[in-house]
GUKE-368721 format. One line per 4 residues: their letters; for each residue x, y, z of N, C-alpha, C, O. Coordinates in steps of 0.1 Angstrom, whole numbers, always signed. Atoms other than C-alpha are relative to their C-alpha. Layout:
N
A = X,Y,Z,X,Y,Z,X,Y,Z,X,Y,Z | ... .
This chain:
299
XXXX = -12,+3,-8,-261,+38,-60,+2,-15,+2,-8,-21,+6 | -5,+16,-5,-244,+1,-56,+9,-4,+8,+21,-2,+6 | -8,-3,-16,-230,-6,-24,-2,-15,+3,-12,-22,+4 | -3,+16,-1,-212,-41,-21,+7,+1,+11,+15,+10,+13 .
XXXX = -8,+2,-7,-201,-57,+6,+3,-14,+2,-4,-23,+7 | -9,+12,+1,-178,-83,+4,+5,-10,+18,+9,-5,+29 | -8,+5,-17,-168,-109,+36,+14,-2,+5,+24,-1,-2 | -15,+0,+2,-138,-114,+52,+6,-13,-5,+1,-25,-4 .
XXXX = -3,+14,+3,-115,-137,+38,+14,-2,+3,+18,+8,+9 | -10,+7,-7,-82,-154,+47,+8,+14,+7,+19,+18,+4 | +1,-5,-9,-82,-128,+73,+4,+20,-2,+9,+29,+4 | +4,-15,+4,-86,-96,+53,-9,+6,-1,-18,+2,-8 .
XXXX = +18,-7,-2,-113,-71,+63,+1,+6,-8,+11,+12,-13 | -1,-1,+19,-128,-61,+29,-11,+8,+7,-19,+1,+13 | +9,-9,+0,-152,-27,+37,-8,+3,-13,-4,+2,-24 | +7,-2,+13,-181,-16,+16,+7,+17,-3,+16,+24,+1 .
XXXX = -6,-17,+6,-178,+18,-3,-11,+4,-10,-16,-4,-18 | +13,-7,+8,-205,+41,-20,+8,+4,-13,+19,+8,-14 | -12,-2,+18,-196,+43,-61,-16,+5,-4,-28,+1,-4 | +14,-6,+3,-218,+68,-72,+0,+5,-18,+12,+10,-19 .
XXXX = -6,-1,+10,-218,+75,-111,-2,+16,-2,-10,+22,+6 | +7,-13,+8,-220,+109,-130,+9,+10,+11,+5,+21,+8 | -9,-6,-9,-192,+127,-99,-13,+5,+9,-15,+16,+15 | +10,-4,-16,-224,+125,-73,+5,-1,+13,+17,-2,+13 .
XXXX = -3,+1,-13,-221,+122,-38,-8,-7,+8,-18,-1,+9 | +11,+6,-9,-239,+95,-13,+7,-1,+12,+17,+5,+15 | -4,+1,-9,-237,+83,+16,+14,-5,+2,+19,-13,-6 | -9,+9,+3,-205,+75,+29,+4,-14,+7,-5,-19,+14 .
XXXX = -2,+12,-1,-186,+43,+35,+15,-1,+7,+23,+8,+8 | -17,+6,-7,-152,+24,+54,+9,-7,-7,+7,-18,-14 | -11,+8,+10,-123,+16,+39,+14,+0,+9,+21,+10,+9 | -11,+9,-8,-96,-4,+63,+13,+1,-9,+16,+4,-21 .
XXXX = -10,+8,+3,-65,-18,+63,-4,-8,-12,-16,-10,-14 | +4,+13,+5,-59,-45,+35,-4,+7,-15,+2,+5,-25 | +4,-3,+18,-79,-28,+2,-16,-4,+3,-22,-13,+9 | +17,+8,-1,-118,-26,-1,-1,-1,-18,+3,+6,-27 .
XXXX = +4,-2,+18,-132,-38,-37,-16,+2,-3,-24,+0,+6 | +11,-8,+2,-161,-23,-53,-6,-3,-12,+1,-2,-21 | +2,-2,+15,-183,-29,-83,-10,+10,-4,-20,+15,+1 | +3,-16,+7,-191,-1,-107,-12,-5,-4,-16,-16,-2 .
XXXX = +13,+0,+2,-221,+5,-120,-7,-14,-5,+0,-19,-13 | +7,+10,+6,-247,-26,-128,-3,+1,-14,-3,-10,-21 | +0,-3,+20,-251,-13,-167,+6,+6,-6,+4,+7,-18 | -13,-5,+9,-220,+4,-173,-5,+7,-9,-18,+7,-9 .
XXXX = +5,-8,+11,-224,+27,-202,+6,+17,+6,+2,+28,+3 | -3,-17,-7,-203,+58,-178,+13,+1,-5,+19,-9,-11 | -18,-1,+2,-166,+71,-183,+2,+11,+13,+12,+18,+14 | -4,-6,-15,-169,+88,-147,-6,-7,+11,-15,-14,+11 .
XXXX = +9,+9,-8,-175,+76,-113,+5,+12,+13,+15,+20,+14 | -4,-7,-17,-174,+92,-75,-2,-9,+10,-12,-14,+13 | -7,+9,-11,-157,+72,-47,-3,+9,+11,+3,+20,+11 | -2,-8,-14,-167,+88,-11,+4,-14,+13,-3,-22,+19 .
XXXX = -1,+11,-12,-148,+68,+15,+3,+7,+12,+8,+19,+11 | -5,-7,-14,-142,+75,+54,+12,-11,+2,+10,-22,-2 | -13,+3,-3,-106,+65,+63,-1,-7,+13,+0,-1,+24 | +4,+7,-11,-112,+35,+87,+16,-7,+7,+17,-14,+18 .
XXXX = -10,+6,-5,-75,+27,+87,+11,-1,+14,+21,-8,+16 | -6,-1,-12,-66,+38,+123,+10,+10,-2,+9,+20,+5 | -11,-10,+2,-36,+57,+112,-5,+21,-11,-15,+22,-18 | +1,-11,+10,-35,+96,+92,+4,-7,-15,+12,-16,-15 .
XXXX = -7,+2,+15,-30,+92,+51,+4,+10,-8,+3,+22,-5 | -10,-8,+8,-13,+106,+25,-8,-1,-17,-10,+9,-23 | +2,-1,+12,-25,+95,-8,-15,-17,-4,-17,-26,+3 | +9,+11,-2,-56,+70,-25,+6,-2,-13,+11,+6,-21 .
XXXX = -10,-1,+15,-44,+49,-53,-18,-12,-3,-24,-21,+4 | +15,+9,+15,-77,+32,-80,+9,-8,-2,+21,-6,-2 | -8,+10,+10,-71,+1,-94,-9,-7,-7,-19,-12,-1 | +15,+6,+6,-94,-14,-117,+7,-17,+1,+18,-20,-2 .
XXXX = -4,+16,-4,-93,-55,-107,-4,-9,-12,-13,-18,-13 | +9,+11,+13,-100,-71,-138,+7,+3,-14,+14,+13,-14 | +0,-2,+12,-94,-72,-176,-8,+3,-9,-12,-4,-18 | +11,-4,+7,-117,-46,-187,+2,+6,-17,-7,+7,-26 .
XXXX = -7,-9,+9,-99,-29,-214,+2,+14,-1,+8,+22,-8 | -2,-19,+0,-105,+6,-200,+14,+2,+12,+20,-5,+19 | -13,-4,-6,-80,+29,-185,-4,+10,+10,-13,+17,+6 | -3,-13,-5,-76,+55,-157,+4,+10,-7,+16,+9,-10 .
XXXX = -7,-13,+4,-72,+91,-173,+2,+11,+13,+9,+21,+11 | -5,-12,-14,-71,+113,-136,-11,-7,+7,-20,-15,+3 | +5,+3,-15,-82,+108,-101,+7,+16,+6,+18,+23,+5 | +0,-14,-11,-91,+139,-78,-3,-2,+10,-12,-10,+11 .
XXXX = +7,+1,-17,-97,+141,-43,-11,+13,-1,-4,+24,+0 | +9,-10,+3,-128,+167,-48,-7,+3,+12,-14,+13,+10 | +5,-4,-14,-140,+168,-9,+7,-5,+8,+9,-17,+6 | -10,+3,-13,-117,+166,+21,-4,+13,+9,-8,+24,+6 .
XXXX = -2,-9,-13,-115,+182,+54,+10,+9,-3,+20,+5,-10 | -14,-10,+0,-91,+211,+54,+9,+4,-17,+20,+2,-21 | +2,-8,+16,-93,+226,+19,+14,-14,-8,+23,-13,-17 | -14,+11,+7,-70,+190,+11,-4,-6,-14,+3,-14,-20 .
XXXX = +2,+1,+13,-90,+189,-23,+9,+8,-11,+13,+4,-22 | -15,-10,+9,-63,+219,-35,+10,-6,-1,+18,-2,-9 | -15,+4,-3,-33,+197,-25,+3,-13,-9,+14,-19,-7 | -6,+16,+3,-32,+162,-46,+2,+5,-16,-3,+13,-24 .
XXXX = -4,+10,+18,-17,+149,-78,+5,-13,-4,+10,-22,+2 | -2,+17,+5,-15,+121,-97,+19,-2,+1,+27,+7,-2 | -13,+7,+5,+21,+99,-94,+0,-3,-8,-3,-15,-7 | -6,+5,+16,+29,+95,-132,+7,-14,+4,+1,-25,+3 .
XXXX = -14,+13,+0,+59,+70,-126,-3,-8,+12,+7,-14,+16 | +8,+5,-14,+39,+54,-93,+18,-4,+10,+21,-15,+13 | -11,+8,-9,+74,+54,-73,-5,+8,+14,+5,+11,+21 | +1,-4,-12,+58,+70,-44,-1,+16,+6,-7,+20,+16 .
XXXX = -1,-14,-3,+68,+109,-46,-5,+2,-8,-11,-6,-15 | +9,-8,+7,+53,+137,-63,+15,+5,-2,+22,+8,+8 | -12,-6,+7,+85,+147,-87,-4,+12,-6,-16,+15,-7 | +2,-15,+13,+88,+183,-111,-8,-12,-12,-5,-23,-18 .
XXXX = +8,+2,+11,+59,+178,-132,-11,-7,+0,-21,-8,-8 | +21,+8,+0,+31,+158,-117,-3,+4,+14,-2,+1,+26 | +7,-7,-7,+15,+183,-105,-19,+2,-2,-27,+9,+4 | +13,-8,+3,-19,+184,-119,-12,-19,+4,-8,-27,+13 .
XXXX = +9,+13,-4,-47,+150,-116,-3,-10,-9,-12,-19,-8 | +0,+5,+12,-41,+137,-148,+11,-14,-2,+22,-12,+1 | -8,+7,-6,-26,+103,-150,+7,+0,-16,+1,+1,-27 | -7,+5,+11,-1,+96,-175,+15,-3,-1,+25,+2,+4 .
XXXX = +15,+4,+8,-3,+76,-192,-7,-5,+2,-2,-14,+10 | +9,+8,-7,-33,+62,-186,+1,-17,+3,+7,-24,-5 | -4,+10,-3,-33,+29,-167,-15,-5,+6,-25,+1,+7 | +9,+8,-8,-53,+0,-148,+4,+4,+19,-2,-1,+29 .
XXXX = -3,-2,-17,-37,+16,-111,+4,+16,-3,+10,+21,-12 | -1,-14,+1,-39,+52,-104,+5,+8,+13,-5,+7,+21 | -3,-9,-15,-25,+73,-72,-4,+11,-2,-5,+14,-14 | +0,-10,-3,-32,+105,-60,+7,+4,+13,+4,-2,+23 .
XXXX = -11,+3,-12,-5,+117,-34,-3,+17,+7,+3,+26,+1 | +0,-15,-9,-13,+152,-11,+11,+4,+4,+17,+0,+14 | -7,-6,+0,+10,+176,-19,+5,+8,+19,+17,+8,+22 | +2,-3,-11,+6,+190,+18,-13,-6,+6,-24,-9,+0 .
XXXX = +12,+8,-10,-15,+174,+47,-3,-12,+1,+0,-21,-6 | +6,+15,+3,-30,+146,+56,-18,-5,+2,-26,+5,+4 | +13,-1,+3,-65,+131,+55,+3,-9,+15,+13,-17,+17 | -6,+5,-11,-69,+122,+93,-12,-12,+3,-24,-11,-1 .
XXXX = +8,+13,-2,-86,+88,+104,-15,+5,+3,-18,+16,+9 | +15,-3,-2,-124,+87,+105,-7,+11,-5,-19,+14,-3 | +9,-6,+9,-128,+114,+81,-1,-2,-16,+6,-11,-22 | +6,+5,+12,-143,+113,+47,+4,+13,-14,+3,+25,-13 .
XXXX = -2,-6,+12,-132,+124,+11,-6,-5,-10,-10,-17,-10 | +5,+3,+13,-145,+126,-25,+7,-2,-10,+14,+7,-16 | -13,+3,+10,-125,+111,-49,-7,-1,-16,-18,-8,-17 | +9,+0,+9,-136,+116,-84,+10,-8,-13,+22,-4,-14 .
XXXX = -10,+8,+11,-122,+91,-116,-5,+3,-9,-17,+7,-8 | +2,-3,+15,-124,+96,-152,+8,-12,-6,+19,-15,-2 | -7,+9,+7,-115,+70,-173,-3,-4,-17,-14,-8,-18 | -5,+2,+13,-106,+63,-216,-17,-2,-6,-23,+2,-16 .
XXXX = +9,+0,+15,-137,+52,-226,-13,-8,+15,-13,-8,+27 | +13,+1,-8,-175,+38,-213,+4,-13,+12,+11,-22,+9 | -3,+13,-7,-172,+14,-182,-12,-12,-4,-24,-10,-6 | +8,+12,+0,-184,-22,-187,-12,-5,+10,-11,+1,+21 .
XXXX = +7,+3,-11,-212,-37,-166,+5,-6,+9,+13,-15,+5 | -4,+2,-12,-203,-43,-129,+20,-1,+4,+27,-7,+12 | -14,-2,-5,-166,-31,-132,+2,-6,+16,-6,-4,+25 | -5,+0,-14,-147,-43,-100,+13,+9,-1,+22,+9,-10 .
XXXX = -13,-7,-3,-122,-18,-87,+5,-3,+15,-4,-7,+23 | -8,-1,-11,-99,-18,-57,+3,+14,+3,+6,+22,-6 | -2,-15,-5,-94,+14,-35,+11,-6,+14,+11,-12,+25 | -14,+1,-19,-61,+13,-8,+3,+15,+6,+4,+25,-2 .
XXXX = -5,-13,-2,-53,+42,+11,+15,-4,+5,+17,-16,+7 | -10,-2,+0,-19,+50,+19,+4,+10,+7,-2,+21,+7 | -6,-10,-5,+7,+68,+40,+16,+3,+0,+24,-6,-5 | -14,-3,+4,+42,+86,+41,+8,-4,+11,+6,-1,+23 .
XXXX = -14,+2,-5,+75,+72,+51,+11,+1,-1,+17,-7,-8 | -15,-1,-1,+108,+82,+57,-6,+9,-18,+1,+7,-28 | +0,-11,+11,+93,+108,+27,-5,-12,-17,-5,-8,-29 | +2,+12,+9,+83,+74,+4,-18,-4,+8,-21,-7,+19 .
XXXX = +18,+2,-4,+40,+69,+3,+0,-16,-3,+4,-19,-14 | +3,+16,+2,+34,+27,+7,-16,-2,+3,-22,+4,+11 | +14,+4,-1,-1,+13,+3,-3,-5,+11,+2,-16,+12 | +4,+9,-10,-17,+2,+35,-9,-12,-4,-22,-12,-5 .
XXXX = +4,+13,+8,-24,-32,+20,-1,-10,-1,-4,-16,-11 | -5,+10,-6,-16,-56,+40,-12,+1,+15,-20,+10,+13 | +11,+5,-7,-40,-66,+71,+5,+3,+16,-1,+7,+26 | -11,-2,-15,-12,-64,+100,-4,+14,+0,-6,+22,-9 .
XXXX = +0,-11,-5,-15,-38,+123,+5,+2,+11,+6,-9,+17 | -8,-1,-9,+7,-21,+154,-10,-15,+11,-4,-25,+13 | +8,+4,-5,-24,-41,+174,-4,-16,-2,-7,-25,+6 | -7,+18,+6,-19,-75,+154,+6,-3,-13,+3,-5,-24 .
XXXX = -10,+4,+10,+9,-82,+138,+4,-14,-1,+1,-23,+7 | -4,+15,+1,+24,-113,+121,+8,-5,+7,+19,+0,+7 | -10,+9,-11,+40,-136,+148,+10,-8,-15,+6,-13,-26 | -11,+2,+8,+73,-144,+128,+12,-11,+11,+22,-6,+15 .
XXXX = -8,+3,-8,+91,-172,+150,+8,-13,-8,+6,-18,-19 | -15,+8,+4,+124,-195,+148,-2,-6,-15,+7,-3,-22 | +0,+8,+11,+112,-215,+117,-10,+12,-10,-17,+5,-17 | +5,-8,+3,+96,-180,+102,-11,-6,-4,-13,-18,-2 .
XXXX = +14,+1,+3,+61,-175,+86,-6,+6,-13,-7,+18,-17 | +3,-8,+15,+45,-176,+52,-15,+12,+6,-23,+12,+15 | +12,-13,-8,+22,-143,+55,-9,+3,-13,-3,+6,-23 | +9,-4,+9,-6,-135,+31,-3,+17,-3,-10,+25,+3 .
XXXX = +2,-14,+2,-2,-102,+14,-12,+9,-4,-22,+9,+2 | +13,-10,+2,-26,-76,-3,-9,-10,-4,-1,-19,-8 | +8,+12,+6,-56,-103,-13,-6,+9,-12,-15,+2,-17 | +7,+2,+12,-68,-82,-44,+14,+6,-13,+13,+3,-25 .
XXXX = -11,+1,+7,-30,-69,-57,-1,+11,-10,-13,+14,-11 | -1,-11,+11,-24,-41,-85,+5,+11,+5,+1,+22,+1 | -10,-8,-5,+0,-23,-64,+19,-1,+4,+25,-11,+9 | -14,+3,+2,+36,-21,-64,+6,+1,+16,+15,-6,+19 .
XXXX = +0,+5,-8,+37,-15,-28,-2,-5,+17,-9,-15,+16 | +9,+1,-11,+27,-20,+9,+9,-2,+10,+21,-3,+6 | -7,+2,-7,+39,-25,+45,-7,-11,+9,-16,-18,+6 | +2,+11,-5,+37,-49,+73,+4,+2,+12,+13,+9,+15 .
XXXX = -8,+0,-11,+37,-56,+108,+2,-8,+5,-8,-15,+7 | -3,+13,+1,+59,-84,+121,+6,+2,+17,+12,+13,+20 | +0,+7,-15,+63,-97,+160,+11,-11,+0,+11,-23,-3 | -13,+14,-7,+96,-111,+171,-5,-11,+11,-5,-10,+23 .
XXXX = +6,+8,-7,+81,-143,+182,+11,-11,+2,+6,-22,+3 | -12,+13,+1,+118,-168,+184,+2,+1,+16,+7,-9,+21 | -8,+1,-12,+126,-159,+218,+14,+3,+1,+21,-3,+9 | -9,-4,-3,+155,-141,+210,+6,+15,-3,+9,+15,-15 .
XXXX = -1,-15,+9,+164,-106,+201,+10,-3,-14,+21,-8,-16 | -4,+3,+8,+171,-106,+172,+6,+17,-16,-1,+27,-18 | -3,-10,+8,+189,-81,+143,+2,+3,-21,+8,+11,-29 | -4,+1,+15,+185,-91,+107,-16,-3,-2,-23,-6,+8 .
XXXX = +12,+2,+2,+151,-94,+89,+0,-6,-18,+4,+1,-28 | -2,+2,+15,+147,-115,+56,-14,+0,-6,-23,-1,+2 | +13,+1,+4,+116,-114,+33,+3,-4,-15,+10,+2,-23 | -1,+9,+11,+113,-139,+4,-15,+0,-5,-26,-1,+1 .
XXXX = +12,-3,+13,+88,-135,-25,+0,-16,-10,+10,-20,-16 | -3,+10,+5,+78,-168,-41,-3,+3,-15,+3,-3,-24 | +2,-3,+11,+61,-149,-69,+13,+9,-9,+24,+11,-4 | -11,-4,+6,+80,-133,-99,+0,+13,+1,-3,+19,-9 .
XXXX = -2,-17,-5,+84,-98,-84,+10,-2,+5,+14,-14,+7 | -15,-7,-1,+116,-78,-76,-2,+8,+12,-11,+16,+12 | +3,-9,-15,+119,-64,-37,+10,+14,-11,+17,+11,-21 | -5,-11,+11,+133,-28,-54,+6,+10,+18,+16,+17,+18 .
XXXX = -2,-3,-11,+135,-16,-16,-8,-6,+14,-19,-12,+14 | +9,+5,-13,+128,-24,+23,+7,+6,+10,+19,+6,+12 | -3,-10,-12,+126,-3,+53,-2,-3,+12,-14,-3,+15 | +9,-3,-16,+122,-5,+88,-3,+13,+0,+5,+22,-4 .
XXXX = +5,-15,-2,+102,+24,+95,-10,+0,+18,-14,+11,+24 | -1,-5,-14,+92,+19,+130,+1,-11,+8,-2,-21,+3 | -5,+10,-8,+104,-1,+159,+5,+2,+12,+10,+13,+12 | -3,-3,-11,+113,-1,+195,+16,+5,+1,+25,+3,-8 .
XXXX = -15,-10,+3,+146,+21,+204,+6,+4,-12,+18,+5,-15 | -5,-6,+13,+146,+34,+173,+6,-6,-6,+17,-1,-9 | -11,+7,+7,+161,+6,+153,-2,+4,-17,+4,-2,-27 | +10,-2,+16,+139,+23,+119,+12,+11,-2,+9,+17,-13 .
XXXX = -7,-7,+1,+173,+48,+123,+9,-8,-5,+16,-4,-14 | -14,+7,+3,+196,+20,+119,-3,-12,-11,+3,-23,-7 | +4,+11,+9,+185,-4,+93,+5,+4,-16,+6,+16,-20 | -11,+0,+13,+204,-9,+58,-3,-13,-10,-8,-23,-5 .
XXXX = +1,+11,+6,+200,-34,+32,+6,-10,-9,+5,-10,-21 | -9,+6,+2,+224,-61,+27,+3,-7,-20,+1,-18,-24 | +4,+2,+9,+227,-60,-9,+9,-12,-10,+3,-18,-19 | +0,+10,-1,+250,-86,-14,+2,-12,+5,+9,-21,+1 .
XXXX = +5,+18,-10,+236,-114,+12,+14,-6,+3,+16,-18,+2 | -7,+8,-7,+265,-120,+26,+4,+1,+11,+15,+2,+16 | -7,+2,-20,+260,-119,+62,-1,+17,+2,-13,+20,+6 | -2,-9,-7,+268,-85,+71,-1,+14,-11,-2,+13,-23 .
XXXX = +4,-16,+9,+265,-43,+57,+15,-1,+1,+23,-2,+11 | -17,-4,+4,+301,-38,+39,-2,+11,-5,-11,+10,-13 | -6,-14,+4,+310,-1,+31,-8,-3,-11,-9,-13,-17 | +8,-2,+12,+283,+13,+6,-10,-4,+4,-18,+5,+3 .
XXXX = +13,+5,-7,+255,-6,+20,-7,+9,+13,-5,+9,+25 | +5,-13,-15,+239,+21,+44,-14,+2,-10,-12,+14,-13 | +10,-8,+2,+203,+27,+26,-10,-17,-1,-8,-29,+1 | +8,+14,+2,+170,+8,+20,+0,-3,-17,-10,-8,-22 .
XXXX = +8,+4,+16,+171,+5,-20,+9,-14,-1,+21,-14,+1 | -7,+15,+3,+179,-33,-27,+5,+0,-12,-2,+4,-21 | -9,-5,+14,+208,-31,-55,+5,-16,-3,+15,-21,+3 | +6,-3,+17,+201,-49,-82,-17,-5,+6,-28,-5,-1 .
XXXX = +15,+10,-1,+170,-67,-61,-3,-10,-4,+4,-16,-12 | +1,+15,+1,+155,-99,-61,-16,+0,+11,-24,+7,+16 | +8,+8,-6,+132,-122,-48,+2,+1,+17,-3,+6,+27 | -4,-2,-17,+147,-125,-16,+10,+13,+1,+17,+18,-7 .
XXXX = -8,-12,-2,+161,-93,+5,+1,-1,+11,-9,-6,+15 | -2,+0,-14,+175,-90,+42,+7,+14,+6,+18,+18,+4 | -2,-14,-8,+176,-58,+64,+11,-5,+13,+8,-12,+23 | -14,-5,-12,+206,-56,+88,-1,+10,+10,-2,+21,+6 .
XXXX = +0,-16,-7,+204,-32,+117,+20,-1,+2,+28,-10,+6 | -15,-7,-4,+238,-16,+119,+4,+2,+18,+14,-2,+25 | +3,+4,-17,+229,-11,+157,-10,-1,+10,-21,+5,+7 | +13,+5,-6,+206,-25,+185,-5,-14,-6,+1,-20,-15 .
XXXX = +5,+12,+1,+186,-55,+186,-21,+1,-3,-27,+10,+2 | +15,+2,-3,+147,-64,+181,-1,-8,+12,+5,-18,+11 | -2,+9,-7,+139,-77,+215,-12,-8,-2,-23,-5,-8 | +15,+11,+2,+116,-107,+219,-12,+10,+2,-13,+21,+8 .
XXXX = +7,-10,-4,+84,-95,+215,-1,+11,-7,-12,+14,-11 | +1,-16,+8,+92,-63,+197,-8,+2,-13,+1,-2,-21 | +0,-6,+8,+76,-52,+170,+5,+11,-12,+10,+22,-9 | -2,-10,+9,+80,-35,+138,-4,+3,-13,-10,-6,-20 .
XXXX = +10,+0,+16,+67,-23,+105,+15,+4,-5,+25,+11,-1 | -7,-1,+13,+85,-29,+71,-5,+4,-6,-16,-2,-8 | +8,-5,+13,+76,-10,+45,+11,-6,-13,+23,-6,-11 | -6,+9,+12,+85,-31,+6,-5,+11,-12,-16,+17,-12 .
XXXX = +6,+0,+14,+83,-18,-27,+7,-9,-8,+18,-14,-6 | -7,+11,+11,+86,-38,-58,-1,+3,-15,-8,+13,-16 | -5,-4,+12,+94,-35,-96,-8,+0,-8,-7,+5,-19 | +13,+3,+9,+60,-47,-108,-14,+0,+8,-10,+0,+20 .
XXXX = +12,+0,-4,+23,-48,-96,+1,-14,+11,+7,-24,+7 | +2,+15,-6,+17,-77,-68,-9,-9,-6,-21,-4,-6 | +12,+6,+1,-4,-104,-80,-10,+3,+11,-8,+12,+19 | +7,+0,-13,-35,-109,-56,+2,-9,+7,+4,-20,+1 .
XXXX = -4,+9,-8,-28,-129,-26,+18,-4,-2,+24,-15,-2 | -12,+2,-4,+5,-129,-24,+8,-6,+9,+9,+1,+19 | -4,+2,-10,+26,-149,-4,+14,+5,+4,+23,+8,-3 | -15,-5,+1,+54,-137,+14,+7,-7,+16,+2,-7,+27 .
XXXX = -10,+8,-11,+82,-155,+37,+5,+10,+6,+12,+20,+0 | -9,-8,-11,+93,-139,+70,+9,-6,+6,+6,-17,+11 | -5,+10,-13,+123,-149,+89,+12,+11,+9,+19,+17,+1 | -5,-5,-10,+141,-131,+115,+11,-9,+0,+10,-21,-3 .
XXX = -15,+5,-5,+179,-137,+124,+8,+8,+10,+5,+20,+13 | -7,-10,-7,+207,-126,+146,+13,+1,-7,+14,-5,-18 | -14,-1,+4,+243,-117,+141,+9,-9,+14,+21,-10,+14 .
């Protein structure tokens, strides 16, 4: 068994994790907010591995997505959840097309086609904080010595699964004030995408929310999904930036997308102070470390 644990770094808590080879089982391990990374076996020479992590993220989850962090040449062929509480080993499948749902036809644990990032999304249920599952990988061909992989868990929104992958939490969120704030996203990256929690810090209530990407990723969508008086009911995405939601504009998918994207609430205000989580996806994988620009506006 090789059981790394990594420190925190520009203020992501990075948990260890038990990687057991041959689909064994050890002791288990915590896996936070943010992404924990892992390295595989010390002599490589396997094409299977077993992940047991306990779900340290404070919240219930929905789905665990592999990511191998490196340029090994091997591939993900399936990811199973093989031990869970509440018979939730019967309920997962791999997301083929990784947009978040379980569509007609990926139903079974098989990823395809094989890739360097893999999900598994629970058909019913959820895996509830502080308990522990067995996740079992298969992959194309022998792993190298000391593979690094990445493990995120993840939960469902508004019927859309986002990686918890980011560091913010209801408990400390990004202070976002008058002259906004660059924010440091997932730090190890190979997911398409994640959420965030951002603190009206301008001193004014405020109804527009912009989020600017300096890397070459595509916002593809952005949600408010929760917020004081229910503003995660009224949010829309101004798709073309000019100021205000014109007829047609009522959802979160950013049409055509970009770099930069700005959420509108149709009604209500964020008041100072307030909180809320955005959930982002995007058109391609994040680098690691990502930066990303918040800025808050009013109407």
């Amino acid at each position: 068994m090789i059981n790394l644990r990594t420190a925190v770094a520009r203020g992501i808590c990075i948990f260890s994790i038990c990687l057991i080879p041959a689909l064994a089982f050890g002791q288990s391990e915590s896996v936070g907010r943010g992404g924990t990374l892992v390295a595989g076996p010390a002599f490589g020479g396997i094409d299977n591995l077993t992940f047991e992590l306990e779900n340290a993220t404070g919240v219930n989850v929905s789905n665990v997505t592999i990511h191998i962090a490196g340029s090994y040449g091997v591939k993900i062929t399936s990811v199973d959840i093989v031990e869970a509480p509440g018979n939730l080993e019967d309920q997962d499948a791999v997301d083929d097309n990784r947009n978040g749902t379980l569509e007609p036809g990926e139903n079974d644990n098989n990823a395809a086609p094989p890739g360097n990032t893999c999900t598994t999304i629970l058909k019913t249920g959820l895996i509830p904080n502080d308990s522990t599952v067995g996740i079992a990988v298969r992959f194309d061909l022998n792993l190298p010595p000391n593979t690094l992989f990445v493990v995120y868990f993840s939960t469902d929104l508004n019927g859309i699964h986002y990686e918890l992958a980011m560091s913010s939490s209801p408990e400390s969120p990004s202070d976002i004030d008058r002259s906004g704030e660059f924010v440091f996203g997932p730090q190890f990256g190979g997911i398409n995408s994640t959420t965030a929690y951002l603190k009206n810090d301008t001193d004014e209530e405020v109804s527009n929310v912009t989020i600017f990407l300096p890397e070459d990723v595509r916002i593809i969508s952005a949600d408010i999904t929760e917020g004081p008086g229910d503003v995660e009911d009224q949010d829309a995405v101004d798709d073309n930036r000019n100021g205000k939601l014109d007829p047609g504009e009522t959802d979160r998918i950013a049409s055509p997308g970009g770099r930069t994207v700005t959420i509108i609430l149709k009604e209500g205000k964020i008041p100072k102070g307030g909180v809320i989580e955005v959930a982002l996806r995007f058109d391609k994988d994040l680098p690691p470390q990502t930066i990303f620009g918040f800025y808050f506006s009013k109407e």
